[in-house]
N, C-alpha and C positions, 0 to 999 in steps of 0.2 A: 821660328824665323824671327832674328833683330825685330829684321823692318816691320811686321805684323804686331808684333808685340808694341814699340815705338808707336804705332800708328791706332791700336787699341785703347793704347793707356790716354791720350790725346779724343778718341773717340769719347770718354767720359766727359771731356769736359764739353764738350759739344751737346750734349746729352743732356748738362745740365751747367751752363755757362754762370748762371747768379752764384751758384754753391763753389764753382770753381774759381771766383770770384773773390769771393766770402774767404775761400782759403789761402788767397793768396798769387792764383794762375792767372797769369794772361792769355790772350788769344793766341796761341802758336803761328810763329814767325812762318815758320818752311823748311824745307831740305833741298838738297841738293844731289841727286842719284849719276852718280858716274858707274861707267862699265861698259860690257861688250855689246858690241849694237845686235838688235834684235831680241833681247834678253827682256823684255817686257816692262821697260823705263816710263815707257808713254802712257803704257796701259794703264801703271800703277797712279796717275796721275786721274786718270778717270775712273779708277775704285777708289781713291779718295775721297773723291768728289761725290759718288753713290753710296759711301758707306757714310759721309758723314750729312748725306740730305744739302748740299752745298750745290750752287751751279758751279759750272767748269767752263772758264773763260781761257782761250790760248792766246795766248801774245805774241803775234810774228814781227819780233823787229829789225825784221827786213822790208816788211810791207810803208812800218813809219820814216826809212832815210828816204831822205828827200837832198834834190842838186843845189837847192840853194842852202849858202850861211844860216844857219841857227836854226835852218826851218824843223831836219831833224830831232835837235834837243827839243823845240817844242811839242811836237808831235808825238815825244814819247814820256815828256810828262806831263800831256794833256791825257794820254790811254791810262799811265800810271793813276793819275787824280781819277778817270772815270771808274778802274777797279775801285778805287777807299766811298766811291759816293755810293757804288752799286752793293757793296759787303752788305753779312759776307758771303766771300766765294772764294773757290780754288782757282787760284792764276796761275796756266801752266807757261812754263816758256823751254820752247824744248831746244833742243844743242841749242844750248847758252854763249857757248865759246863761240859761235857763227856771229855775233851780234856783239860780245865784248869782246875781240880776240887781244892779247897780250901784240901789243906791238903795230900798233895801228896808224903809223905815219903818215901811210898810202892816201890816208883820207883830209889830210889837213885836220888831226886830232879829233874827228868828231865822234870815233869810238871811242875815245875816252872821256868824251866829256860829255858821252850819251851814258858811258859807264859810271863818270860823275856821277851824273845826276842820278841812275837807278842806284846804285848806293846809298845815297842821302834817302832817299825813300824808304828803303831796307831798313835803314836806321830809324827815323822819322814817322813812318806812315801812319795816318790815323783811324782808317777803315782796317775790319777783322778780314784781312786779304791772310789766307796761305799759301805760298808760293811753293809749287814746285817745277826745280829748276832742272832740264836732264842735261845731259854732258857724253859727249863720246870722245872726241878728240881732246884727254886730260889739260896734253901737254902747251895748248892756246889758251887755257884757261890763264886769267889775270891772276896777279897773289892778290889783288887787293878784294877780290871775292870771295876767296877762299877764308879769310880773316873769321877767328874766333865772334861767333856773333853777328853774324851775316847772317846764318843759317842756322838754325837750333841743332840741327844734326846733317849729316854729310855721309852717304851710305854708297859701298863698291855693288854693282849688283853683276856677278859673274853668272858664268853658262852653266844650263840647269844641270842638277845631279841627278843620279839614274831614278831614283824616285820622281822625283820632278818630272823629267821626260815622260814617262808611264803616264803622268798625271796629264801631259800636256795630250801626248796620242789620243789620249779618253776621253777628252773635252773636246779638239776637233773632230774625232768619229763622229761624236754623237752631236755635236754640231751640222752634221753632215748625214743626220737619218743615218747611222750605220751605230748597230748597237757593240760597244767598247767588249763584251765580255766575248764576240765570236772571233776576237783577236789575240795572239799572245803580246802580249804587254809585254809581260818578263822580257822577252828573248827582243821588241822593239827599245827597252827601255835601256837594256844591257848593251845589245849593236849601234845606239845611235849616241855615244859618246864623245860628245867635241863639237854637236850641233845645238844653236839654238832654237830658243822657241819658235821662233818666226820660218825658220829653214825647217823645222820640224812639221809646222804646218803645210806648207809647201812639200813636203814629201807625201803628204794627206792627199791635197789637193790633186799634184801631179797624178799619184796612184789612182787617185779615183779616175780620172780623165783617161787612163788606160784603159779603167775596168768596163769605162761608159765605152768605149772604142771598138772593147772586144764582146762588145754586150755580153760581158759577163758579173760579176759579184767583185767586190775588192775585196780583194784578201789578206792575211799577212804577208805570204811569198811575195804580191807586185809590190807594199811595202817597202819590203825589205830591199826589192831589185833596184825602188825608187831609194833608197838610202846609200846603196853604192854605186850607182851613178852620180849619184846628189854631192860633192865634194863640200865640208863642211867648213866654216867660218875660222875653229881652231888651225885647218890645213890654211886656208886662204890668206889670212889675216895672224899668223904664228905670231911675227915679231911684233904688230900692235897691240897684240893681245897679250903681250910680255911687258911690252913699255903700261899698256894702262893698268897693270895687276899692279908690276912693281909699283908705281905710282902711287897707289890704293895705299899700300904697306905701310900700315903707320900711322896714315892720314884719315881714311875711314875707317867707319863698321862694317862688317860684312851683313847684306842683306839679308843672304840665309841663316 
């Protein structure tokens, strides 16, 4: 996987920041994960955060606009300055576009002069902040975010591949006291093509809540029954899931 490997090599220097130093590295800036919702965007923001021994701070800046003039801009480079004082840490800020959207007039410009100022920060900041930024709706995304140097890398993260899903089945079973190998994978990993992670566990979920119903075992059959009832994200969401790929094209790395 890109993003594993990206996020390994970057583990080094955390591991031993004087030497990375010495060589040349700076603190890594952040990324920016666009893709299809449910696809484990958020998550990867808090294995971040556990794999590099960091706290995980989230930033909802929705919580800092405020109705009076300026008070907004304040209050989100008062949270901004509290990240650089507390470093470091992982600062996650998830749908990014909710908060800077492209086209923000409605507000008397304070989106963009909330987006001002978190740019200047990006650019500027003095605290070991790594920032990751998730994204689902590409196309509200600002350009002035997207700009080379924003973000050290900028990754698509699409819906998992048949191996992947196997992998996801097997980590919620056994999440759920139900041991992975009295299940066929194969034949879950192969049928459930075009659903994410998140829909994937929900068909876990749902099944088991049958199996408890029928006080019976969950098996792969009410699985399965739970996967085609279950209508998945690639049917639901076809054409955004077309606008945000094409999007990706060119512009990111692929995650996997």
């Amino acid at each position: 996987m890109h993003l594993k490997e990206w996020l390994d090599k970057r583990r080094l220097f955390m591991d031993d920041p004087k030497r990375g130093e010495t060589f040349g590295l700076a603190f890594p800036r952040g990324m920016l994960l666009v893709g299809v919702p449910g696809c484990g965007k958020s998550l990867c923001a808090k294995a971040v955060a556990a794999a590099w021994s960091l706290p995980l701070v989230r930033l909802d800046p929705a919580a800092l606009y405020d109705k009076y003039i300026g008070e907004t801009e304040h209050n989100f480079a008062k949270a901004l300055a509290e990240a650089d004082r507390f470093s470091p840490l992982v600062l996650w800020v998830d749908e990014i576009e909710k908060a800077f959207a492209a086209g923000g007039d409605a507000d008397s410009g304070t989106s963009q002069r909330v987006l001002g100022t978190f740019l200047s920060w990006l650019q500027e900041r003095h605290g070991n902040v790594f920032v990751v930024a998730t994204a689902n709706e590409v196309e509200r995304l600002p350009a002035e975010l997207l700009r080379k140097g924003r973000f050290d890398e900028m990754f698509f993260v699409d819906l998992p591949d048949e191996a992947a899903r196997k992998s996801i089945f097997a980590i919620h079973l056994g999440k759920r006291k139900q041991e992975p190998e009295r299940f066929d994978l194969e034949a879950l990993g192969r049928e459930s093509e075009g659903y994410s992670g998140a829909e994937l566990e929900q068909v876990v979920v749902s099944a088991l809540y049958t199996a408890f119903a029928q006080n019976g075992q969950l098996t792969t059959d009410l699985l399965r029954q739970e996967l085609q009832s279950t209508p998945s994200v690639s049917s639901t969401a076809r054409e955004k899931i077309a606008l945000v790929r094409g999007w990706a094209q060119g512009r990111t790395v692929p995650a996997n």
